[in-house]
C-alpha positions in Angstrom: 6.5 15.0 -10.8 5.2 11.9 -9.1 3.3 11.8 -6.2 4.4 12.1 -2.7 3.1 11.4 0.8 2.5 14.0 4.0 6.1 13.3 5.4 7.5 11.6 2.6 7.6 7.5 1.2 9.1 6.5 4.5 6.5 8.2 6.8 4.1 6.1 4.6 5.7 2.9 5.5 6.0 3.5 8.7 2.2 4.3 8.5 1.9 0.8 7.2 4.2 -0.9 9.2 2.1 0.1 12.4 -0.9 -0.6 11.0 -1.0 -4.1 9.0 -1.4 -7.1 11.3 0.2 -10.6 10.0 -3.5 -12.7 9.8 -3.7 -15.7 12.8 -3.6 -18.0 9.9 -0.3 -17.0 8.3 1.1 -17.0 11.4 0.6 -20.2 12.8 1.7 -21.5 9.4 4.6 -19.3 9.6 3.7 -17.6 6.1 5.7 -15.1 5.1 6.3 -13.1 1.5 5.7 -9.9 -0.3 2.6 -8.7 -1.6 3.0 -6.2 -4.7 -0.2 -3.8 -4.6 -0.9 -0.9 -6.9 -3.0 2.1 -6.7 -3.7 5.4 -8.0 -3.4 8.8 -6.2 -6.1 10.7 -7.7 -6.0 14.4 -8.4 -6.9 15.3 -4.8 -4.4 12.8 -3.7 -6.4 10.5 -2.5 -5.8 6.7 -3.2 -8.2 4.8 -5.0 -8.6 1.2 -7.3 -6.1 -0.3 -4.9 -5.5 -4.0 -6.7 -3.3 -6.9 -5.8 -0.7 -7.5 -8.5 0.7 -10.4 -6.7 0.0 -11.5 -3.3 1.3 -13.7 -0.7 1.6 -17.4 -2.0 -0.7 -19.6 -0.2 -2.0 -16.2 2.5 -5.0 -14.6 0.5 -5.5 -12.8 4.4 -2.1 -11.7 4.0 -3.4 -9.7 0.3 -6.8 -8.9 1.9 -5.1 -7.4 5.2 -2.4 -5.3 2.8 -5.2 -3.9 0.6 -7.8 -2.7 4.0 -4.2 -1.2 4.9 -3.7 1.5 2.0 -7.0 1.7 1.6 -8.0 3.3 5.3 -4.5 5.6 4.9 -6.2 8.7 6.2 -3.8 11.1 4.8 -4.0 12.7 1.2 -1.1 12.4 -0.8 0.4 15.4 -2.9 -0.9 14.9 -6.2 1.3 13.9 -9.2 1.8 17.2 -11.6 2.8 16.7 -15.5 3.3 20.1 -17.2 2.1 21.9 -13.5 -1.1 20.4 -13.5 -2.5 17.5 -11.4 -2.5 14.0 -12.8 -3.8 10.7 -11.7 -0.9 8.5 -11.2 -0.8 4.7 -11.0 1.8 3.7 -8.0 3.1 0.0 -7.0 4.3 -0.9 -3.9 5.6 -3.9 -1.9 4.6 -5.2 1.6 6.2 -7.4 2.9 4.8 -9.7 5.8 7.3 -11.3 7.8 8.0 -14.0 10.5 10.4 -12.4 13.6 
């Protein structure tokens, strides 16, 4: 069973859709892309070891800004459970920083 959020994957990304701010310096150069993070939901369900796979091209703010995001998530995620008993999980997911 993997993981799961308090109110599901799309309360989470509306979590961090609210919360991440497009840096000054992407925007002015009009930057814009997807950074690809992974983490791991610990046993408690917290999130930990939150790395950039591949960030931004040419925004290391944008990467920096999408990391401080999941990392200050103040909700604990439901644990993943193999045979009924809590597992750390590794979990990858896009943010995408865009221009409107």
């Amino acid at each position: 069973q993997m993981p799961d959020p308090p109110g599901g994957i799309q309360a989470f990304y509306q979590y961090v859709g609210s919360n991440i701010v497009h840096p000054a310096m992407a925007r002015e150069a009009q930057i814009s892309g997807k950074c690809h993070l992974k983490f791991v939901v610990e046993l408690d369900g917290s999130i930990s070891n939150v790395e950039v796979l591949k960030g931004v091209q040419g925004c290391g703010d944008c990467d920096k800004e999408a990391v401080r995001v999941l990392k200050t998530y103040p909700k604990k995620w439901s644990p993943g459970k193999q045979n009924g008993k809590a597992v750390r999980v590794y979990y990858n997911m896009p943010i995408r920083f865009e221009m409107k």
